[in-house]
C-alpha positions, 0 to 999 in steps of 0.5 A: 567820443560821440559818434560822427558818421553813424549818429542816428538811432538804431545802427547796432541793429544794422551790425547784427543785422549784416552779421547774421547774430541776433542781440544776445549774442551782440550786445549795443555795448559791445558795438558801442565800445570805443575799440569798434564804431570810434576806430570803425569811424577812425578808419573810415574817415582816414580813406575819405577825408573829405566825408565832411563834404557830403550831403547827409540827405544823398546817396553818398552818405548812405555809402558812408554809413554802410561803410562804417558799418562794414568796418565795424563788422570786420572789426568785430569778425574775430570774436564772433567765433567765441561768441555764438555757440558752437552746436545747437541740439533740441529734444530730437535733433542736434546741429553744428553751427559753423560760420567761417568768420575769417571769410565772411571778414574777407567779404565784408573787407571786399564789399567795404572797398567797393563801396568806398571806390563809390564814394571816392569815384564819386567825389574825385571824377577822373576828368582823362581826356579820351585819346585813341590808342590807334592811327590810321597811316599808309605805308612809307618806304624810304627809297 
């Protein structure tokens, strides 16, 4: 199935780049298989159904595609751990790499919502009219 959301070139570098891995670590075909950008996609367009309403040249699409890409990132957060080496060691040195994906999973779900309330802000204004909550009254006694 052909992208939707994230048609142009060069979307895999803006995974790897979000996630801090570099391509051998992240190969284009694991980000293109169906069960990350089609489902990323999938569960975008499910809390904007609406996004075909969106000017491909303004902001807002802008927040789409960074939507997708946060989704696919947070789909992608689990596996992470199995794919990047656990420790680095050189000639003269010797260092753990340890990145917590389960909270860099949590901050990529908090930025996906912002970024999605931006959006639906955006394209669905609340129109309340503005009451006041406070009356300004003189005191009445009853006798």
């Amino acid at each position: 199935m052909a992208n939707r959301i994230l048609t142009g070139l060069g979307y895999e570098d803006r995974i790897r780049s979000k996630m801090g891995v570099s391509d051998p670590y992240l190969p284009d075909n694991d980000i293109n298989q169906p069960d990350c950008i089609t489902v990323a996609e999938a569960n975008i367009i499910a809390q904007i159904p609406e996004y075909t309403t969106i000017d491909k040249e303004s902001d807002l699409w802008v927040y789409l595609e960074n939507a997708v890409v946060l989704e696919c990132c947070i789909l992608l957060c689990p596996s992470m751990s199995t794919r990047l080496p656990k420790k680095e060691s050189g000639e003269h040195a010797s260092y753990e790499l340890g990145t917590d994906w389960s909270k860099k999973k949590a901050e990529f779900k908090e930025e996906k919502e912002e970024t999605i309330m931006k959006i639906i802000d955006t394209l669905f204004p609340l129109n309340i009219p503005h009451v006041s909550g406070f009356t300004v009254t003189f005191p009445k006694r009853g006798w």
